[in-house]
N, C-alpha and C positions, 0 to 999 in steps of 0.2 A: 439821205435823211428822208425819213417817209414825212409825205403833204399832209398837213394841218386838216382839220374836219373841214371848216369852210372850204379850203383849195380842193382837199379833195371833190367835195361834191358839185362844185362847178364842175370839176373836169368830168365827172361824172353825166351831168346834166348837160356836155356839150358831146358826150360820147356811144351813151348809151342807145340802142336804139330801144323806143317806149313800150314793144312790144317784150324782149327779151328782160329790161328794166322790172316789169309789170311781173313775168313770171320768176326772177331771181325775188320780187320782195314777196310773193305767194300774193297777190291782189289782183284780182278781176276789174271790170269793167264796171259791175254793177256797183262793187266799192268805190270806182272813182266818182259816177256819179253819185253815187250818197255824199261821199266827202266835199264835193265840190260845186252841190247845186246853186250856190247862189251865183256862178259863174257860166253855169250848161244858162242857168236863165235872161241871162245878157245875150247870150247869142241863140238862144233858141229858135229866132227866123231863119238863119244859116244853117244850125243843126237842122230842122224841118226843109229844108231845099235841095242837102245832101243826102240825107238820111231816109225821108218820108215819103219814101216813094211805092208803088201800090207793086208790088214784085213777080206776083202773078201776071201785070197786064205788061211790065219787062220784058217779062221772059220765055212770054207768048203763049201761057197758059191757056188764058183767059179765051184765048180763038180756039182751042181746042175740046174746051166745054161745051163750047156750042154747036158743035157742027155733032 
């Protein structure tokens, strides 16, 4: 007997991994955060600590401009 909507999508939301999830519903990144900004804004210090970092001076760009 096939799983109920609700069962299914738990099982689903304990299965899936978020990247293949994301390409199976056809949605991007930029859609999640459209749909979910008022929750990126709760943690916005954390996203900004992971995320915000200057990439060029990483990845040692930045010493080769100079010289």
């Amino acid at each position: 007997m096939p799983l109920l909507n609700d069962q299914f999508l738990q099982r689903l939301s304990e299965m899936a991994d978020p990247v293949l999830l994301c390409d199976l519903l056809g949605i991007t990144s930029e859609d999640i955060i459209e749909r979910f900004e008022d929750i990126l804004e709760e943690r916005m210090d954390y996203l900004r600590e992971v995320f915000d970092i200057d990439l060029e001076e990483e990845l040692g760009f930045e010493e080769e401009y100079e010289q």
